[in-house]
N, C-alpha and C positions, 0 to 999 in steps of 0.2 A: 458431671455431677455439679448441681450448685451450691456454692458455697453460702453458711450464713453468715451476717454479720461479726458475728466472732472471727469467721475461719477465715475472711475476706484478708491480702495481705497487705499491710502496711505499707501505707508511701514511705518515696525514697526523700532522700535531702533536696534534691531537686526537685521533687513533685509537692512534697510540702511548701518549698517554695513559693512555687507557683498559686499552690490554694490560699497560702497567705497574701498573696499579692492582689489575686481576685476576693478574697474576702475583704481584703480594707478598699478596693473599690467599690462593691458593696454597699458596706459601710456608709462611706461619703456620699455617694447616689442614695442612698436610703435617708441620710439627715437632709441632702439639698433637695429631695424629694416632698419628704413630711413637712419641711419649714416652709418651699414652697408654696405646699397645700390652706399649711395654716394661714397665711399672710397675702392671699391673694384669694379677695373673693368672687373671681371672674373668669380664674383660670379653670380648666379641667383638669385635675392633680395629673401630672408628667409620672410615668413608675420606669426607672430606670434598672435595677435590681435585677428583676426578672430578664430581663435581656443582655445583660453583661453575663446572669445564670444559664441560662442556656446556650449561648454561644462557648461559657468554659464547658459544661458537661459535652459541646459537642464535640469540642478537641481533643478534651482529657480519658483515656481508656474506661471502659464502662466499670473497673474494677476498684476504681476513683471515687467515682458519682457518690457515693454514698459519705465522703472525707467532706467533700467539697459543697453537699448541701447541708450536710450539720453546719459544718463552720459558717455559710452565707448564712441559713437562720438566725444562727447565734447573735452574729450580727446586725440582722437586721430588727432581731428582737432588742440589740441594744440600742440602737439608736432611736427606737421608739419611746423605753423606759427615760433615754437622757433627755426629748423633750417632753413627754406626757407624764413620766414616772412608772415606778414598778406595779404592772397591772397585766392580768390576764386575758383580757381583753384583745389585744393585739394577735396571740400565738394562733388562734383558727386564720384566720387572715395570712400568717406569715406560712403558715403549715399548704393553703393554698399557693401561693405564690411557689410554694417547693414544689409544690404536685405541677402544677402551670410546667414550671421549666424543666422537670426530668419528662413532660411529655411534651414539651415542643423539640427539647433535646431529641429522642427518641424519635419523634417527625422526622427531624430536617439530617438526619441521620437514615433514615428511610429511603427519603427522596431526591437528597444533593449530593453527590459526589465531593468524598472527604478531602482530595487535595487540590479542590476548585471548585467551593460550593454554587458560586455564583458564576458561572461563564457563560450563559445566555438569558433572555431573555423569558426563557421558561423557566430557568430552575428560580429565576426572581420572583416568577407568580407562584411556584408553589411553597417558594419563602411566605410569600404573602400570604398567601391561603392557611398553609399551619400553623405559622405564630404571630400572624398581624388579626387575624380572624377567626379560627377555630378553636386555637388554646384561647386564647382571650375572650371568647364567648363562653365556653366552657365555665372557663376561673370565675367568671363574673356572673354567671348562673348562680353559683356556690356563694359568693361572697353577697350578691345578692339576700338569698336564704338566708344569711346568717344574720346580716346586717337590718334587713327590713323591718323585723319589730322595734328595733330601737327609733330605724330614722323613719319608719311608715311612709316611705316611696320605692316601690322593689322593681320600680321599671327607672326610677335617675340612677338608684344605687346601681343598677345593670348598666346603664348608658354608660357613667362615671368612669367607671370602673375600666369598662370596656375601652373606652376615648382612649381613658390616658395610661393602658398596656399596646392599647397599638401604637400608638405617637410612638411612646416607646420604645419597642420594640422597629419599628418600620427606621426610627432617625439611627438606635443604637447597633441594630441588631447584623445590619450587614458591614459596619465598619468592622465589629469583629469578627465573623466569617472571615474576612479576605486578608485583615491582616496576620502579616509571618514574622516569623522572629527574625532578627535582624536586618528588618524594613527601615529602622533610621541610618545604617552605613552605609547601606547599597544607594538609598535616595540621595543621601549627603553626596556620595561619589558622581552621581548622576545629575545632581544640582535638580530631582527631583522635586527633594524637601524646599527648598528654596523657591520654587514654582509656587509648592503647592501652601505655602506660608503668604507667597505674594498675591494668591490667586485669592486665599480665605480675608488678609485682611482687604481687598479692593470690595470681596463679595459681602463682606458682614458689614462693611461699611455705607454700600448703597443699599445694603435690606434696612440698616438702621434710618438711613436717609425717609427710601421708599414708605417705611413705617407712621417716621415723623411726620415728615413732608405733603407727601403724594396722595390722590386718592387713587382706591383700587391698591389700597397698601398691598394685599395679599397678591393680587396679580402681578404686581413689580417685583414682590419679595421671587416669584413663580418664577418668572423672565431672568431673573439675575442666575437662579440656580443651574436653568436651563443653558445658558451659557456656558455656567463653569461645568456643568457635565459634557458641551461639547468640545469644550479647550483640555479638560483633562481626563487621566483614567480612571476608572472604576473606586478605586481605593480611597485616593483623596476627594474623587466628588462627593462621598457618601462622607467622609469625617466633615467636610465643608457642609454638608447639609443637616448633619448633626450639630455643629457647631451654631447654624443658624438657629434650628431648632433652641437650643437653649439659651441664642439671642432673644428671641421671642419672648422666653419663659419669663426669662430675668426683666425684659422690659415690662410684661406683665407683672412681674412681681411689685416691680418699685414704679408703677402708676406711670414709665413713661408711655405705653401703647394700652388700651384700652379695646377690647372686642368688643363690637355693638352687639347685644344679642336681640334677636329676635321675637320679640313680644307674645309674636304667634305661635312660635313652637310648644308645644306642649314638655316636650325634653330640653332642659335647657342647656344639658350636654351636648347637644345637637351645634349646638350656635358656634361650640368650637372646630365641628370639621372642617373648614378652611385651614386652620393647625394641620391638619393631616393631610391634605388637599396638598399642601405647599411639599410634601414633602415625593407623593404619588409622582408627578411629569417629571423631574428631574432626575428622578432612579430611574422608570423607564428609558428619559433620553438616556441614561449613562450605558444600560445597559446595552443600547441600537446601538450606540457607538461604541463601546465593547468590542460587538457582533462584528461590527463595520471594519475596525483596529485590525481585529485577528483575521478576517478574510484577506485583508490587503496584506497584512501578513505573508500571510498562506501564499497569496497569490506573489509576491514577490519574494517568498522563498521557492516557489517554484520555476518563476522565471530564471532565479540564478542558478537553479539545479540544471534545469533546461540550456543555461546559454553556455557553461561549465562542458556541461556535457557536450553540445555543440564546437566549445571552441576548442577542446583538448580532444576529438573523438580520434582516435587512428584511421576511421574513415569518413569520405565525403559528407557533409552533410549540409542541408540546403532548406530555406523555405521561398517557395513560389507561388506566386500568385496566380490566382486562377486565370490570368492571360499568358502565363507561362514568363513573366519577369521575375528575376532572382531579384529576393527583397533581403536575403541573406545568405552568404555564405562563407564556410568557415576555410581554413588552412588549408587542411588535408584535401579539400575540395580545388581548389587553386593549383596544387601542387599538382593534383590529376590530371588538372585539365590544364596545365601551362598558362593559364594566363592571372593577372594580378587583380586581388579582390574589388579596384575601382573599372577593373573592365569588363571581369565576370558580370558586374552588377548593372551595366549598358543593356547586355545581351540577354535574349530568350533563348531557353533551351531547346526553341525549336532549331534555333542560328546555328547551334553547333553539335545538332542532334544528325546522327547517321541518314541518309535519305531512306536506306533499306529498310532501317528500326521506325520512322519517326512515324508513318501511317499507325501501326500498331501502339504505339506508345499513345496516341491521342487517342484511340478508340477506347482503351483501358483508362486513359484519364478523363474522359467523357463518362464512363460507367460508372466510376468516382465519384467524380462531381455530381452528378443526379441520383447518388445515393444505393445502387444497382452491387454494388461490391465496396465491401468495409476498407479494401485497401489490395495494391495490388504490387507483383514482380517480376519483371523480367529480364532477361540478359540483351544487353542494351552498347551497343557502340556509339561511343562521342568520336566527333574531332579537335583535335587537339590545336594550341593555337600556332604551332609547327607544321598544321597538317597532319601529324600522324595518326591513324585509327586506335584507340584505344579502348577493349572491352570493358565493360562492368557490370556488375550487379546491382539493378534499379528496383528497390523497394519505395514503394509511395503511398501515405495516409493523409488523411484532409482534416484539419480541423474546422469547424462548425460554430458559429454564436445559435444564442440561443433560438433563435427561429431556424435552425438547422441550416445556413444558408452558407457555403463555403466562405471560410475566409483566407485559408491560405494550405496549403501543401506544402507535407513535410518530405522531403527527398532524404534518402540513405543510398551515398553511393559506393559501393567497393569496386576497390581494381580486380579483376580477376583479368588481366592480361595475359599475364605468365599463365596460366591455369588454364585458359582459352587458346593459345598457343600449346601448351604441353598435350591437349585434347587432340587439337587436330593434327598434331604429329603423330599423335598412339592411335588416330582413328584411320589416318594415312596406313601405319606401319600395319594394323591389324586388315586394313582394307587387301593391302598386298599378300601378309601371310595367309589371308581367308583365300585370295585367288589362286596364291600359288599350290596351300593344300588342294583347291578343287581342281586344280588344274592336273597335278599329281595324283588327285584320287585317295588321299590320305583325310582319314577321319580321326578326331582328336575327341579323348576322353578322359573323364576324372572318377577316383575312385575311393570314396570315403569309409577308410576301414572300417570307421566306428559303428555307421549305419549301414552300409556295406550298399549305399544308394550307387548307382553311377550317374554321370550325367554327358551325355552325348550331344555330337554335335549333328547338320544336317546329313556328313555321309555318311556318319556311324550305323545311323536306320538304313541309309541305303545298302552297305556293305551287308548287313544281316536280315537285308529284306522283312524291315517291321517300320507298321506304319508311322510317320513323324510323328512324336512329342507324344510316344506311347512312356508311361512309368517304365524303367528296368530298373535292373539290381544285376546282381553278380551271379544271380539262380539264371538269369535269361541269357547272359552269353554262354553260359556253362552247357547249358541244354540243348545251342545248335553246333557244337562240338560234335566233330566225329567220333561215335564210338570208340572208332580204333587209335584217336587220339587224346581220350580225356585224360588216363591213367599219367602219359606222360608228361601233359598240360600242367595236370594236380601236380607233380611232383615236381618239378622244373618251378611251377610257382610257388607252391609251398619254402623249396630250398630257397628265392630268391628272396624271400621276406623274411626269410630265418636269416641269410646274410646281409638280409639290409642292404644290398645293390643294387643296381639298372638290371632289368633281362630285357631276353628278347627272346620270342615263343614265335615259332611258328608251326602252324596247323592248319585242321580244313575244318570247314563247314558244311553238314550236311545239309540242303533247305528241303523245305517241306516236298519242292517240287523232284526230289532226288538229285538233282544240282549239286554240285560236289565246288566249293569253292577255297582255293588255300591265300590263308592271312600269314603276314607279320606282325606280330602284338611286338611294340617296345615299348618302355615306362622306366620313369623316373619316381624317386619316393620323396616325400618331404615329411621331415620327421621335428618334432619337439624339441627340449632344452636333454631331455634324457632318453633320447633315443627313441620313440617311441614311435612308430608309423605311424603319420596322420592321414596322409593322401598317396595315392597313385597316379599319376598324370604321364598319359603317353599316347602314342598313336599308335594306327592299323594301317596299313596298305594290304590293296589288292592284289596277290604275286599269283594270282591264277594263268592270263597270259604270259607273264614270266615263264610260269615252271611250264605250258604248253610251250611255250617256244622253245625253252631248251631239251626237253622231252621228244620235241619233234627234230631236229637237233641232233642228238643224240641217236636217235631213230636212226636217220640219213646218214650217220658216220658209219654207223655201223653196218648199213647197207653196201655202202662204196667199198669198206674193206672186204668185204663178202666179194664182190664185186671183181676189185683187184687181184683177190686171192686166187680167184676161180677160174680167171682167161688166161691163157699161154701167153702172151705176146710181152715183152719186157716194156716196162711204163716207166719212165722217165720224166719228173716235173723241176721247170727251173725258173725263177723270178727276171725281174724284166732286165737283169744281168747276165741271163743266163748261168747263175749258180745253180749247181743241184741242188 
């Protein structure tokens, strides 16, 4: 809900401050303005006012605005009474001027970013555009109208008007945009201020010269400023060019510089846009080098981000040239490869690239370099400068200039030694457990209570005659149970999950084809922090020739005693001691 001017709330001590500080500048730009006008009659009247107004409505909360253009009118209606006297006259005029700067406020509040109105080159054109051009056409439309019966020229009163709110505006209006509060300690500490004091009086000094002196005054007065926009920053160039600017004035005022105008112009306000001229290349240059500052900036905060990272990285890191010489590399990269950063940097990668790797390694930085893959990785053995083989993990990306054309490759190298060694001992070790299960005939399984999924190895299919890398579960071995064995299977498993132990089952399987074949189920459980079966993990063997061997076995003993029992003759067996 908006508030009206009653319900608006009151500045504080500090913000009153503030508007009294801006209102007596005001003030003084409003009398050095009018007296200006009065006593020079060659100049385009200068309005400074208006742009010290809108630059405070830009800073000051919009809940302000209305403190702080009372009080500027107030003001500017007085310094009008102390040199013309108390007249009504003046208040349409001062009333525009307010309407002027709560709408260029309200612009450049639109379109520039509040805690750095000015940072490129564009937000300075659409400075331009709203309060060097558009407000100031507007205001001068109106003061126009108002002004024209009296003085019966509604296209000078327009020019006039116009002229000297942009001068204005354009010399005053971006010193204040960019300056910050406590801009004289930081400068003074940085011997900023002291530049920028040495830079204004050399530059006000050869603009008065150029003035005096030279012809193509305004052209000199051009070349000087453009200098100091490209010797200094943003901030001090635009008060240096302000300050020219009312070099200018002043020497128009007291008859030392004289503007020739132009006989043929029909506008004789016309004849002053070199005043404004002077002020247009110097903001621009300030602004290109701005632009230019903060990139090299950029670019060299990214470099120390980059070389940081590079020099502290825990691992290798490298850039290479697209012939494959090391144009940099850091510690951890040295440390990898044994040898010392002025020797690394003799050598190409291909010198101390494995023979086995190094085919493959070029093929991939071939695809690289022509653009074919954004970046590639492989597992890569060096040799070391001891000779020892050393594995790694080789990550590589290419940086590009702007015609896309390699400049150089970024290497990432990590040790994975140990890692590559731990591999091929576990691929060793599982190589031999895989032969000696299948040598044994032992099939290994896992069994996830939760999902109740199992997951089998290649003889587990074999052992239950189902085709490889078919889905099971726990329903599919249950189902080629034997009849006459499931009841006890169930229960034998049941108890052994209720005690949380190893079993060990054994039973038959019936197959489709009537085939009767008997297993050993054993398993192991891995359980949680709270006891909770997670998994099953055990093996089967084959004990079908088994139990036929010992069945037949068995068989043959029992025959022989039939055997012994049934013939007369007395038998007598004795070992190769002849014990009975």
């Amino acid at each position: 809900m908006d508030l009206s001017a009653s319900e608006k709330p009151a500045p504080d001590n500090k913000t009153i401050l503030h508007i009294t500080i801006i209102s007596i500048v005001v003030f003084l730009f409003a009398l050095f303005c009018i007296q200006l006008s009065e006593r020079s009659e060659n100049l385009a009247p200068l309005w400074f006012p208006t742009a010290v107004l809108i630059v405070a409505l830009f800073h000051h909360p919009a809940r302000y605005w209305l403190w702080q253009l009372l009080a500027a009118g107030i003001c500017i209606v007085a310094a009008n009474f102390i040199l013309y006297g108390i007249s009504w006259f003046p208040l349409p005029l001062v009333l525009i001027n307010l309407i002027e700067a709560t709408a260029g406020a309200w612009l450049l509040r639109k379109f520039l970013h509040a805690k750095d109105p000015l940072n490129n080159l564009l937000s300075w054109l659409k400075f331009s555009v709203c309060t060097v051009i558009m407000v100031p056409l507007v205001s001068g439309l109106a003061a126009a109208w108002y002004l024209s019966p009296q003085s019966g020229s509604f296209t000078q009163v327009l020019t006039v008007w116009f002229m000297s709110e942009a001068v204005g505006m354009l010399a005053l209006g971006p010193v204040g945009l960019l300056y910050r509060r406590g801009y004289f300690n930081i400068a003074t500490k940085s011997k900023a201020l002291f530049d920028m004091i040495l830079m204004m009086a050399v530059s006000l000094f050869a603009c008065y010269i150029g003035l005096i002196y030279l012809p193509f005054s305004f052209t000199f007065v051009i070349m000087v400023l453009i200098w100091t926009s490209i010797r200094l920053p943003r901030f001090e160039t635009f008060a240096i060019c302000f300050m020219a600017t009312l070099l200018i004035a002043l020497m128009l005022n007291f008859k030392l510089y004289t503007i020739h105008s132009d006989t043929s112009l029909s506008i004789q306000a016309f004849s002053f846009i070199p005043l404004l001229m002077v002020l247009i290349p110097p903001h621009a240059m300030a602004m290109v080098m701005h632009s230019f500052r903060m990139e090299k900036e950029h670019i060299i905060e990214s470099e120390n981000r980059f070389r940081n990272a590079m020099e502290y990285s825990a691992i290798g890191m490298a850039l290479v040239s697209p012939q494959g010489q090391w144009l940099q590399v850091n510690k951890a990269l040295c440390k990898l490869l044994g040898y010392s950063q002025e020797s690394l940097l003799t050598l190409t990668f291909q010198q101390i690239t494995h023979p086995d790797d190094l085919s493959a390694d070029l093929k991939l930085l071939d695809d690289l370099y022509h653009g074919r893959i954004p970046s590639y990785s492989m597992e890569k053995r060096y040799i070391r400068s001891d000779g020892e083989i050393v594995w790694t993990l080789l990550v590589v990306s290419v940086v590009r200039d702007h015609q896309q054309q390699p400049l150089y490759f970024i290497s990432q190298v990590e040790d994975i030694n140990e890692l590559k060694k731990t591999e091929i001992v576990n691929r060793r070790l599982m190589e031999r457990i895989t032969l000696a299960n299948e040598a044994g005939g032992i099939g290994i399984w896992e069994l996830d209570i939760k999902t109740q999924v199992l997951s089998w190895d290649k003889r587990m299919y074999e052992l239950y005659h189902i085709p490889f890398n078919t889905p099971v579960d726990e329903r599919v071995w249950r189902t080629h149970v034997h009849p006459e064995d499931i009841n006890r299977v169930n229960r034998e498993y049941s108890a052994a999950l209720k005690q949380r132990q190893p079993y060990r089952l054994e039973f038959r399987l019936l197959l489709p084809d009537g085939e009767i074949v008997h297993l050993r189920n054993q398993a192991n459980m891995v359980c949680d922090k709270n006891s909770n079966i997670l998994r099953l993990i055990g093996t089967t063997l084959d004990m079908t020739e088994i139990r036929n061997l010992t069945e037949a076995l068995h068989e043959e003993k029992e025959r022989l005693h039939i055997t012994l029992d049934s013939i007369g003759e007395a038998v007598v067996c004795t070992d190769q001691e002849m014990k009975i």
